[in-house]
Steps between C-alpha positions, in 0.01 A plus 500: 500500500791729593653434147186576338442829682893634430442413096172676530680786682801547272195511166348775619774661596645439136217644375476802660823559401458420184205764434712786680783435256286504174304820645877652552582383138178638331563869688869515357394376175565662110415403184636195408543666104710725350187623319640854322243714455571827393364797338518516117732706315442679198760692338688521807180617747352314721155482432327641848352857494234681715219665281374805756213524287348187500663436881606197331835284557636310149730251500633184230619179717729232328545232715800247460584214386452249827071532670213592351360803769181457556382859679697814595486747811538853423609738780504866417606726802472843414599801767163510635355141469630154413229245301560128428271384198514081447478424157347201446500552133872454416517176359889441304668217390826461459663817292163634501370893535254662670369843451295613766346839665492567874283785656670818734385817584799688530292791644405293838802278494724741380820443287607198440826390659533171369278155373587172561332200313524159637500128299211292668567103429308219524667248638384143604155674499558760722580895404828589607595913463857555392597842651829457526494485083290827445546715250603850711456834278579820711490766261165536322524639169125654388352340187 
């Protein structure tokens, strides 16, 4: 009985264990792709502007060569006010573009000081966000 109660014992405590480690490894974790997504280039500019008129944002994504992304997050942060927009509608394979359009009122959030735009994955069935391979732009040329 002794024997049974010691296995029993060292399980759970295994398994406790266990769960704390995976919970530690899922806080640290990044994307497991290099997925290099970038803005798109034409003759030499990269293709992000802010149209004041329309209080539109326009960008052209190319993704790389390695994940297909299957979403974006766009965080604008302007001088007054700072807005994250999910994108659910960014769907790129692999070398694929995406030109998209992102609202801001620059005259509540004020001028904008920089955009980020972050890969979303899928993998193994679950959405994984990538911010640690987003596309940064700090100066904000008007359209």
């Amino acid at each position: 009985m002794a024997t049974f109660l010691l296995v029993t014992f060292a399980v759970a405590i295994g398994v406790v264990i266990m769960n704390l480690g995976s919970a530690q490894i899922e806080e640290t974790a990044e994307c497991p792709l290099d997925i290099g997504m970038k803005l798109a280039t034409i003759g030499g500019k990269e293709q992000l502007c802010y149209d004041a008129v329309q209080k539109t944002l326009s960008f052209t994504l190319e993704n790389g060569v390695n994940a297909n992304v299957e979403g974006a997050v766009a965080s604008v942060i302007g001088e007054e006010k700072a807005e994250t927009i999910e994108l659910h509608d960014v769907k790129m394979g692999r070398a694929g573009n995406y030109v998209g359009k992102v609202a801001f009122d620059n005259t509540v959030g004020g001028a904008i000081r920089q955009v980020k735009i972050s890969p979303q994955l899928s993998l193994k069935g679950e959405v994984q966000i990538c911010p640690e391979q987003a596309v940064v732009v700090e100066k904000v040329e008007n359209c």
